[in-house]
Biotite code that builds the C-alpha atoms (Angstrom):
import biotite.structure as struc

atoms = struc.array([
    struc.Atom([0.000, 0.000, 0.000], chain_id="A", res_id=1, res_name="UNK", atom_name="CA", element="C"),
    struc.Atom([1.101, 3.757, -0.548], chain_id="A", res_id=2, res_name="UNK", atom_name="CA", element="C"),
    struc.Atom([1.679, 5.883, 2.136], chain_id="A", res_id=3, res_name="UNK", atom_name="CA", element="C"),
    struc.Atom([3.174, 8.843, 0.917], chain_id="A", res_id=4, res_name="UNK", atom_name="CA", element="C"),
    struc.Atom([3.509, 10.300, 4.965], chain_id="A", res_id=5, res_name="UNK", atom_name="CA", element="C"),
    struc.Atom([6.009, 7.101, 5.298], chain_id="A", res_id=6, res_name="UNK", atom_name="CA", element="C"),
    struc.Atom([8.160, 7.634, 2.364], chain_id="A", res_id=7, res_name="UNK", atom_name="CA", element="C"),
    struc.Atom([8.723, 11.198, 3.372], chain_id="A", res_id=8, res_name="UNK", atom_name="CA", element="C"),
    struc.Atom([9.466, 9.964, 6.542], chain_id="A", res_id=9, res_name="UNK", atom_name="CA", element="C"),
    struc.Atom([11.667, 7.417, 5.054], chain_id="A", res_id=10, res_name="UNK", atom_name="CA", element="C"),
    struc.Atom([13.647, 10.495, 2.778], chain_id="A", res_id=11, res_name="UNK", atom_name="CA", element="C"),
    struc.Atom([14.096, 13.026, 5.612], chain_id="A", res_id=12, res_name="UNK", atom_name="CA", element="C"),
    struc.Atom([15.341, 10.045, 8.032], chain_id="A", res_id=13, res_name="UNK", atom_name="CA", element="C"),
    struc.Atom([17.906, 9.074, 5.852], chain_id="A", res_id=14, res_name="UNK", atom_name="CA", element="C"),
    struc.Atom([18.584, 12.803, 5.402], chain_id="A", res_id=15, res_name="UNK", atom_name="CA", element="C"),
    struc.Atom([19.850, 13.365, 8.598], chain_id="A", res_id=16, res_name="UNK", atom_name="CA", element="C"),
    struc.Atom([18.794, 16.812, 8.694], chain_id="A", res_id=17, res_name="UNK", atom_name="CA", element="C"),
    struc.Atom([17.320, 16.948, 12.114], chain_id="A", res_id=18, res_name="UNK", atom_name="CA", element="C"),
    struc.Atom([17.437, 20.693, 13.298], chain_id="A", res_id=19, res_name="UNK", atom_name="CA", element="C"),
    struc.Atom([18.872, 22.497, 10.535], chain_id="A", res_id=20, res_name="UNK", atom_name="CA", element="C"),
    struc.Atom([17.914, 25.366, 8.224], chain_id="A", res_id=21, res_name="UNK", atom_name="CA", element="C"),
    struc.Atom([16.884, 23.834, 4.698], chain_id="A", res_id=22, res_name="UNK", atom_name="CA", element="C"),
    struc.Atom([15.873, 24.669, 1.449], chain_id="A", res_id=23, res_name="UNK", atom_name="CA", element="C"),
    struc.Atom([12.766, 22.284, -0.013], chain_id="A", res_id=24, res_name="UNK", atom_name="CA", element="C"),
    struc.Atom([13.085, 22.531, -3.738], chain_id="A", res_id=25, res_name="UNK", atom_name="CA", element="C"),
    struc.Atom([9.739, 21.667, -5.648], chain_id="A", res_id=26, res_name="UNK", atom_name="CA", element="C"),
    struc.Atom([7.874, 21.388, -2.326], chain_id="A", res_id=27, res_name="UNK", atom_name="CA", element="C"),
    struc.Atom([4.331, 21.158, -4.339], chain_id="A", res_id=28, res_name="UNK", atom_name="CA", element="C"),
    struc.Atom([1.751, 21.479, -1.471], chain_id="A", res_id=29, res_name="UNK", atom_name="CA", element="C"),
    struc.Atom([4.102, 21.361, 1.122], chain_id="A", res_id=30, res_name="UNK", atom_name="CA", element="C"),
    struc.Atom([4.108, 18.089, 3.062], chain_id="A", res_id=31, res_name="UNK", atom_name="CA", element="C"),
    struc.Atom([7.706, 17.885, 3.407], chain_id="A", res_id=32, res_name="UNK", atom_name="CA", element="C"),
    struc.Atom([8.063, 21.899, 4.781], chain_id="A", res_id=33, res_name="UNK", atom_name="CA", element="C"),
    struc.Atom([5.718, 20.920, 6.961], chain_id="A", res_id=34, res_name="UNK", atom_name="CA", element="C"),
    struc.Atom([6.915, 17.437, 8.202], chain_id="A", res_id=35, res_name="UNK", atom_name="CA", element="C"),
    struc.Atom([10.208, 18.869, 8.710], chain_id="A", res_id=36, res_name="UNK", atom_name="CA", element="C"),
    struc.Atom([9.313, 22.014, 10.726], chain_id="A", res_id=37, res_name="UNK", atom_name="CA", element="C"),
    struc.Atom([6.712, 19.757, 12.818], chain_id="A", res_id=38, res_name="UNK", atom_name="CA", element="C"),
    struc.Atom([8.473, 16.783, 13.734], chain_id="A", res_id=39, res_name="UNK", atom_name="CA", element="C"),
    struc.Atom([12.051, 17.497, 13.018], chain_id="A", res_id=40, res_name="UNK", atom_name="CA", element="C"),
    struc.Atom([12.546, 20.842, 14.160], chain_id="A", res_id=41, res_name="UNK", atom_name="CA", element="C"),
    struc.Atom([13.647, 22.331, 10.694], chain_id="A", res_id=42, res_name="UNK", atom_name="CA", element="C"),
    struc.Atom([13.731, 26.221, 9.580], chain_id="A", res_id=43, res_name="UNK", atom_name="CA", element="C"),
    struc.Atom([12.017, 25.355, 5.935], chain_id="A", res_id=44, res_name="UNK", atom_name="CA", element="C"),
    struc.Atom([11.695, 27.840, 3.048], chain_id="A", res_id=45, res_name="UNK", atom_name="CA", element="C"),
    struc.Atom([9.980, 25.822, 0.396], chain_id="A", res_id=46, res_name="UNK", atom_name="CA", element="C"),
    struc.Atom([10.297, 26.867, -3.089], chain_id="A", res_id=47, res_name="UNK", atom_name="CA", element="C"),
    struc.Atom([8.202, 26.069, -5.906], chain_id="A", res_id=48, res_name="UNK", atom_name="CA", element="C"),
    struc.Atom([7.502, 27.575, -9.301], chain_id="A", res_id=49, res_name="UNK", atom_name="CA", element="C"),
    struc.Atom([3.549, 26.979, -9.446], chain_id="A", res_id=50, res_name="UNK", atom_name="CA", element="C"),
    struc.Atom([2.214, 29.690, -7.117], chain_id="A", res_id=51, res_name="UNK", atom_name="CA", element="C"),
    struc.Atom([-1.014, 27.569, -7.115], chain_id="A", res_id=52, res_name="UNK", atom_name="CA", element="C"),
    struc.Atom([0.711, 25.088, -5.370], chain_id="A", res_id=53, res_name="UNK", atom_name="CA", element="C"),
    struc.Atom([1.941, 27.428, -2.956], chain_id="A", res_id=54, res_name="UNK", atom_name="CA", element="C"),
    struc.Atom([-1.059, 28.343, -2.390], chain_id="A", res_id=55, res_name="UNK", atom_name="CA", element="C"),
    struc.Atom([-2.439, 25.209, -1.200], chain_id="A", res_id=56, res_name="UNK", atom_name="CA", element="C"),
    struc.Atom([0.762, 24.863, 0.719], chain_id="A", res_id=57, res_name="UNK", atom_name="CA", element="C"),
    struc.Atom([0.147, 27.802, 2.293], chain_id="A", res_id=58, res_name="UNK", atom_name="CA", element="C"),
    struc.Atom([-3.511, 26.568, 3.235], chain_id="A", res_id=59, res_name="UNK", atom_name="CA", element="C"),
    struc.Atom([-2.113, 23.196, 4.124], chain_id="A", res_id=60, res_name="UNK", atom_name="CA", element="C"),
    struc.Atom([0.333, 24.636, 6.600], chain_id="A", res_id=61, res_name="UNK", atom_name="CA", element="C"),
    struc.Atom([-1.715, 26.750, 8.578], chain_id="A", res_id=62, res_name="UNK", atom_name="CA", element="C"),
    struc.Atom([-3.980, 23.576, 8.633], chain_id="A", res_id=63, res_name="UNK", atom_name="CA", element="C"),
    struc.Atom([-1.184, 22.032, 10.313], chain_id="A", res_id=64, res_name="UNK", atom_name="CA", element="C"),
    struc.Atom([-0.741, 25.109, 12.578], chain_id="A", res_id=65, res_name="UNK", atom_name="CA", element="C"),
    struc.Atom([2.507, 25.526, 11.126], chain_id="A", res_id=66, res_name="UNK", atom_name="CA", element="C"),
    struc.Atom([3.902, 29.356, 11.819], chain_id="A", res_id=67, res_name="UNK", atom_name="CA", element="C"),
    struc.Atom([5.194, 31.327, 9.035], chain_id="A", res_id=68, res_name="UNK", atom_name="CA", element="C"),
    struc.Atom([8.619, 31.558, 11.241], chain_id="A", res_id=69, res_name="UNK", atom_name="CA", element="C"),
    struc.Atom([9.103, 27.894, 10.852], chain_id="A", res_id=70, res_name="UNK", atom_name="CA", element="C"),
    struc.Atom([8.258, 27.589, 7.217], chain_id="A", res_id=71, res_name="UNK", atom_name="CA", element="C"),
    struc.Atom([8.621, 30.344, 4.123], chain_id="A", res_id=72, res_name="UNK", atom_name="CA", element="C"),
    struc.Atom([6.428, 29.487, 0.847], chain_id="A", res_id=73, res_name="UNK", atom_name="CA", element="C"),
    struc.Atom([7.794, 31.880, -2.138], chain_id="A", res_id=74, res_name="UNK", atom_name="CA", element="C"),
    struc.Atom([7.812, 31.300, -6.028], chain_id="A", res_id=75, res_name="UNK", atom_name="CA", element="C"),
    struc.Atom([11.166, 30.646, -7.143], chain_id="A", res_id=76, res_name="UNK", atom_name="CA", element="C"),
    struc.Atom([12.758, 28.442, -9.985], chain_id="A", res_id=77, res_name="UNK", atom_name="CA", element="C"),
    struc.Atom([16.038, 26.745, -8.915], chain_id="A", res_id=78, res_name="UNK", atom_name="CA", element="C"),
    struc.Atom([16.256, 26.560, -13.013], chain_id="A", res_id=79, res_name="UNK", atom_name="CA", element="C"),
    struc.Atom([16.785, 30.745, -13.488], chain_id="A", res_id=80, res_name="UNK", atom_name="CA", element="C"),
    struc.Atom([19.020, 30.470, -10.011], chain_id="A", res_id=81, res_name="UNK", atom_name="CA", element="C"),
    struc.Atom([17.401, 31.570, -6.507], chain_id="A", res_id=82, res_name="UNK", atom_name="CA", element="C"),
    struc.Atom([18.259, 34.955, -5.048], chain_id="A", res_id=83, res_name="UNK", atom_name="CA", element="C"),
    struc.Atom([20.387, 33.668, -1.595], chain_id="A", res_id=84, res_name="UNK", atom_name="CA", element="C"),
    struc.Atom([23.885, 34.255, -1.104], chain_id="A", res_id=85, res_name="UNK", atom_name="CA", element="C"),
    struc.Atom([25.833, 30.926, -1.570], chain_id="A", res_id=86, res_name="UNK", atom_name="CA", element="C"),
    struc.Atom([25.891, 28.428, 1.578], chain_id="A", res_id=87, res_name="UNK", atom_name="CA", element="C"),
    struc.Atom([23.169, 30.453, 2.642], chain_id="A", res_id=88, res_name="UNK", atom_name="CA", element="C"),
    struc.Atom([21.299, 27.058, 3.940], chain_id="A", res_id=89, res_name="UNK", atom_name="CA", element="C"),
    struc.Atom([22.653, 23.769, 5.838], chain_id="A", res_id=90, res_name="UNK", atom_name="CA", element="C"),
    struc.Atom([20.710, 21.389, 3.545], chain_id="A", res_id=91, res_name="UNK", atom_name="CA", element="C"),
    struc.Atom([19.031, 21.501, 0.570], chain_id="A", res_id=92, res_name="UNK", atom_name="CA", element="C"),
    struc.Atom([16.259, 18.955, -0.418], chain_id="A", res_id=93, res_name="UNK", atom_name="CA", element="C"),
    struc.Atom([14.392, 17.580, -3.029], chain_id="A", res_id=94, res_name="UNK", atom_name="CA", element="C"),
    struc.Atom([12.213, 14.985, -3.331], chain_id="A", res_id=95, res_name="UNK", atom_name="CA", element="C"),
    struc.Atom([10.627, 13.608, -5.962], chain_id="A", res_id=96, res_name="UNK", atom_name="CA", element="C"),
    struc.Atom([11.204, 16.860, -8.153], chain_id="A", res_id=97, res_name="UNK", atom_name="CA", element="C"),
    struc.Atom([13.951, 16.158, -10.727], chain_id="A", res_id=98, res_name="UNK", atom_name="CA", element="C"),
    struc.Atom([12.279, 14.054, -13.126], chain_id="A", res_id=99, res_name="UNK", atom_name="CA", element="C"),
    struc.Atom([9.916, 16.878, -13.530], chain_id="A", res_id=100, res_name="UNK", atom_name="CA", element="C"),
    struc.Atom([13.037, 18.781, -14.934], chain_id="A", res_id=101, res_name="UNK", atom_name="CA", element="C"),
    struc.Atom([13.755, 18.683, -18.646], chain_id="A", res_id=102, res_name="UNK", atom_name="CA", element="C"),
    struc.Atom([16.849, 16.462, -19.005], chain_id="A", res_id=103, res_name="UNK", atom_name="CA", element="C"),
    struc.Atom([19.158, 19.260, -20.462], chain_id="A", res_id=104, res_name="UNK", atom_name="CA", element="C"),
    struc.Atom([18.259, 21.593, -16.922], chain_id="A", res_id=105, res_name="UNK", atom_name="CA", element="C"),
    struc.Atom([18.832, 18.557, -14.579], chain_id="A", res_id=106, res_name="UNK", atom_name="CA", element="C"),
    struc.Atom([22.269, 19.598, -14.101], chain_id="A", res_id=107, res_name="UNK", atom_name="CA", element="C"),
    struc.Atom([22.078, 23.356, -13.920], chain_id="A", res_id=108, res_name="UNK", atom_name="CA", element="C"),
    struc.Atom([19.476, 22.323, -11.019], chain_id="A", res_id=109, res_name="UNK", atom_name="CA", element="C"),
    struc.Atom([21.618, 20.322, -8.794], chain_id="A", res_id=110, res_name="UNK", atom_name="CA", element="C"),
    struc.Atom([24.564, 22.418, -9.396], chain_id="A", res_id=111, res_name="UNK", atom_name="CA", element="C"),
    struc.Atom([22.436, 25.560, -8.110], chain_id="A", res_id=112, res_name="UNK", atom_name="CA", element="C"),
    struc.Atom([21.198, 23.597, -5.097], chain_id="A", res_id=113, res_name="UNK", atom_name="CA", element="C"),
    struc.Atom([24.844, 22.756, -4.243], chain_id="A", res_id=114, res_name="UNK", atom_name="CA", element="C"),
    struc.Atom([25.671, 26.452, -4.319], chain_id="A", res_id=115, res_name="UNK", atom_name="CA", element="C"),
    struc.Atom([22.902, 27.088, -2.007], chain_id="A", res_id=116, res_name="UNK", atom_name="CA", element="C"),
    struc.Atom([24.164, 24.318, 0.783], chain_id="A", res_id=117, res_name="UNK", atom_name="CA", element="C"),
    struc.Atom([26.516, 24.969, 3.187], chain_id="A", res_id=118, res_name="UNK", atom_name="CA", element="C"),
    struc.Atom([26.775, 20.989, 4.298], chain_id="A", res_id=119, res_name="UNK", atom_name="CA", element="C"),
    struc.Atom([24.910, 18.904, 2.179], chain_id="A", res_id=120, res_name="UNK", atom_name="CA", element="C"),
    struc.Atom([22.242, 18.373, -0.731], chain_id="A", res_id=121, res_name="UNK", atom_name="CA", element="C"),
    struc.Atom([19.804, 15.455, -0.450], chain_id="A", res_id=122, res_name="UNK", atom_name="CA", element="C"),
    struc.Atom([17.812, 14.764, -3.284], chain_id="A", res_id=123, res_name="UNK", atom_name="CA", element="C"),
    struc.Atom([15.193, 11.642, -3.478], chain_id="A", res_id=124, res_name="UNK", atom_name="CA", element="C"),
    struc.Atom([14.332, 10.271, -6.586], chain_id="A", res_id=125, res_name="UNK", atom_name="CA", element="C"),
    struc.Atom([12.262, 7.448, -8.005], chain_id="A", res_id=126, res_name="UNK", atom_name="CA", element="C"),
    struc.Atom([13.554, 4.508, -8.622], chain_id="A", res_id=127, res_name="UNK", atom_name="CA", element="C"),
    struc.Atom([11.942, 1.679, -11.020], chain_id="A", res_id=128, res_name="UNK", atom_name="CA", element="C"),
    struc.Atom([10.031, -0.023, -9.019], chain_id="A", res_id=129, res_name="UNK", atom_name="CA", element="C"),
    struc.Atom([8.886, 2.819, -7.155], chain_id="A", res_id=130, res_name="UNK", atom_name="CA", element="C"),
    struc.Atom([8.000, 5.043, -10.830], chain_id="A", res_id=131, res_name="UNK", atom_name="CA", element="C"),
    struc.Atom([6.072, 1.623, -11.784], chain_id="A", res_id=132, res_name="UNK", atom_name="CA", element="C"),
    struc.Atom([4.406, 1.958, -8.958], chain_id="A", res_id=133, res_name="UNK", atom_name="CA", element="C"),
    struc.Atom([3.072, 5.534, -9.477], chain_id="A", res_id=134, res_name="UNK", atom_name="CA", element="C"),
    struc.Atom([2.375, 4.798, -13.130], chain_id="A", res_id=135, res_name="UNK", atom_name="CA", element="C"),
    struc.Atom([-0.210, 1.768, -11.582], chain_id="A", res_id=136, res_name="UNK", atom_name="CA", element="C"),
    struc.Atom([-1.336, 2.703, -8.632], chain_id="A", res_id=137, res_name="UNK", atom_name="CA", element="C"),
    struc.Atom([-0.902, 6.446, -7.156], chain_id="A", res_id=138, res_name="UNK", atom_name="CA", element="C"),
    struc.Atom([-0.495, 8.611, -10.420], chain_id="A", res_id=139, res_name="UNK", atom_name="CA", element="C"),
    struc.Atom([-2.177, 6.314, -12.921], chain_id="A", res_id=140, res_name="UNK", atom_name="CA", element="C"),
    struc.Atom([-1.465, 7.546, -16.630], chain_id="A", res_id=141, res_name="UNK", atom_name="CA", element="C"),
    struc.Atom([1.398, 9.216, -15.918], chain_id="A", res_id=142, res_name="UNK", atom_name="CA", element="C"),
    struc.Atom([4.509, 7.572, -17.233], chain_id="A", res_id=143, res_name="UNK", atom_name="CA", element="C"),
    struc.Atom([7.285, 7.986, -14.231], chain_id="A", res_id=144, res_name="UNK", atom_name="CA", element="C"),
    struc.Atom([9.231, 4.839, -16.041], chain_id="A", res_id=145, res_name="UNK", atom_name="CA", element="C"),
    struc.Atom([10.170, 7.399, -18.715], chain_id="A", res_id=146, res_name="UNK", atom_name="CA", element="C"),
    struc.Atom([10.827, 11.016, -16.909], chain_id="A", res_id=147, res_name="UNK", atom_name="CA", element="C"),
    struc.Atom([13.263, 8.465, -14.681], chain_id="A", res_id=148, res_name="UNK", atom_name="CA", element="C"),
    struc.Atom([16.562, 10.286, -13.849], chain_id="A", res_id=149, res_name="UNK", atom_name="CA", element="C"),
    struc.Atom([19.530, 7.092, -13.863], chain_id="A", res_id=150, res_name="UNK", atom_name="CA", element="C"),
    struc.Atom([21.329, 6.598, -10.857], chain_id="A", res_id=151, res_name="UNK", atom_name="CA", element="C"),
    struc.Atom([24.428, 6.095, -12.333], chain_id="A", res_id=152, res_name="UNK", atom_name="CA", element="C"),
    struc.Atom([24.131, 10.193, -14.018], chain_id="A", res_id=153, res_name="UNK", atom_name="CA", element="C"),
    struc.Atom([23.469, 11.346, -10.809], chain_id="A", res_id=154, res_name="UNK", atom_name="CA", element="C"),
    struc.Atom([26.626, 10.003, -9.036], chain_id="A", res_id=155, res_name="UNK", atom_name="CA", element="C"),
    struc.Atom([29.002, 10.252, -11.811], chain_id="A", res_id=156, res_name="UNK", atom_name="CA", element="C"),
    struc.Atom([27.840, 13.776, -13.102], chain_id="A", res_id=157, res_name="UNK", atom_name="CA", element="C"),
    struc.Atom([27.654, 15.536, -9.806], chain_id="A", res_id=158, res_name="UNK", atom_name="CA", element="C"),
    struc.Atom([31.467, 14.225, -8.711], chain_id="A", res_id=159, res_name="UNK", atom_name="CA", element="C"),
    struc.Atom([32.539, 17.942, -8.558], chain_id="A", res_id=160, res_name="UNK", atom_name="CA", element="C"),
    struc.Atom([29.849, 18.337, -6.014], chain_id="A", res_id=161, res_name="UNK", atom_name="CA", element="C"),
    struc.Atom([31.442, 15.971, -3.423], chain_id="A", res_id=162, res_name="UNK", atom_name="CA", element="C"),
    struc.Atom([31.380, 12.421, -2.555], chain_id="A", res_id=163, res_name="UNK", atom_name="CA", element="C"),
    struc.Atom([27.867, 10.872, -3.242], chain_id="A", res_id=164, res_name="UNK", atom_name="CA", element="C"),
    struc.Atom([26.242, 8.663, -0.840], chain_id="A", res_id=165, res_name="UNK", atom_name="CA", element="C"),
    struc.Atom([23.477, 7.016, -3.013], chain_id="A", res_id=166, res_name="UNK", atom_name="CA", element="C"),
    struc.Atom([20.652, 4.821, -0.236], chain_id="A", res_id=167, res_name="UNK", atom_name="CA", element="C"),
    struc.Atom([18.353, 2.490, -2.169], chain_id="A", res_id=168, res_name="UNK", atom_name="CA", element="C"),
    struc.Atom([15.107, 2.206, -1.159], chain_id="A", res_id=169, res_name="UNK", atom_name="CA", element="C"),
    struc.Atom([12.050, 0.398, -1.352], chain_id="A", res_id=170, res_name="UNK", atom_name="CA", element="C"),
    struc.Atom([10.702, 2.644, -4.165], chain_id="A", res_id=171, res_name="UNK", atom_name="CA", element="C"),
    struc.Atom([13.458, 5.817, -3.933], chain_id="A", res_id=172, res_name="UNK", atom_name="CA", element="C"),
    struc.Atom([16.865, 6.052, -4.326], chain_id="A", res_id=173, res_name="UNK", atom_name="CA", element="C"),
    struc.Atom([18.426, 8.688, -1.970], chain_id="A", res_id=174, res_name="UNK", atom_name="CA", element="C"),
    struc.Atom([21.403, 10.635, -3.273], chain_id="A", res_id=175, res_name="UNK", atom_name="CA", element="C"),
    struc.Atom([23.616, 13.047, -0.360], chain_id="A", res_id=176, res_name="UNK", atom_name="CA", element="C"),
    struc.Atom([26.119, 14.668, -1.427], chain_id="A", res_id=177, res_name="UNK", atom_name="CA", element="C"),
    struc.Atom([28.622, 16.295, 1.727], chain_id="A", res_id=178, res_name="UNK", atom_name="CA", element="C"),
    struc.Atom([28.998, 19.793, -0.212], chain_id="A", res_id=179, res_name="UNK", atom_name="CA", element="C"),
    struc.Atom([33.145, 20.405, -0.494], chain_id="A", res_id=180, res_name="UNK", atom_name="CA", element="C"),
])
């Protein structure tokens, strides 16, 4: 069964970013902003570059009674490059985000999140089983399999970055990269 609260969970455990200030790239409607200012004491501003989303965010957190101290919602689009000075956050996270990034801008993402991270940028990302999954059962018609981003690209490519830690999961794989 899907349980999307679990595999967030899952992400920001293997993280490790417990306490930190971090930068949520694609947050959506903001269940990871939330999740990490609620139950892992985190300083979030979530960035995404639908302001409908963060709209419902926005709705979503107060829902939560989550405090505009604890979590920022702007528009921003790591593609064009974000207006913070460099290192300005510990971590930087995405998850489940890349594949919705044209293959020729994958690159110029990550390499703008790593600017942005002072220790370390975690970014979750399907893996096959898990995109067959979504394709069946929670995003039916979509076609994950094909918007997949390769493991092996994201280690290899992002070298300059630091050394990559890459954590298989059940349906994610988990790339952390220790910023130089």
């Amino acid at each position: 069964m899907y349980d999307p609260l679990a595999l967030r969970k899952r992400f920001i455990q293997l993280a490790k970013i417990e306490g930190k200030r971090v930068l949520d790239v694609g947050t959506g409607r903001g269940y990871n902003a939330i999740l990490l200012a609620n139950e892992y004491k985190c300083k979030v501003t979530s960035i995404d570059n639908r302001e409908r989303k963060l709209v419902d965010a926005r709705a979503e957190a107060q829902r939560m009674g989550v405090t505009p101290e604890l979590v920022t919602f702007s528009q921003g689009d790591i593609l064009v490059g974000l207006n913070f000075p460099d290192h300005f956050f510990d971590v930087v996270v995405a998850l489940n985000m890349l594949h919705h990034v044209q293959v020729e801008g994958r690159e110029r993402c990550v390499m703008e999140m790593a600017r942005l991270a002072k220790e370390r940028v975690v970014i979750g990302e399907l893996n096959q089983e898990g995109a067959s999954f979504f394709d069946t059962v929670a995003h039916p018609g979509e076609n994950h399999l094909k918007l997949l981003v390769p493991r092996d690209w994201m280690r290899e490519t992002f070298v300059c970055i630091g050394k990559c830690t890459v954590i298989e999961d059940e349906r994610i794989n988990v790339y952390s990269w220790d910023v130089f």
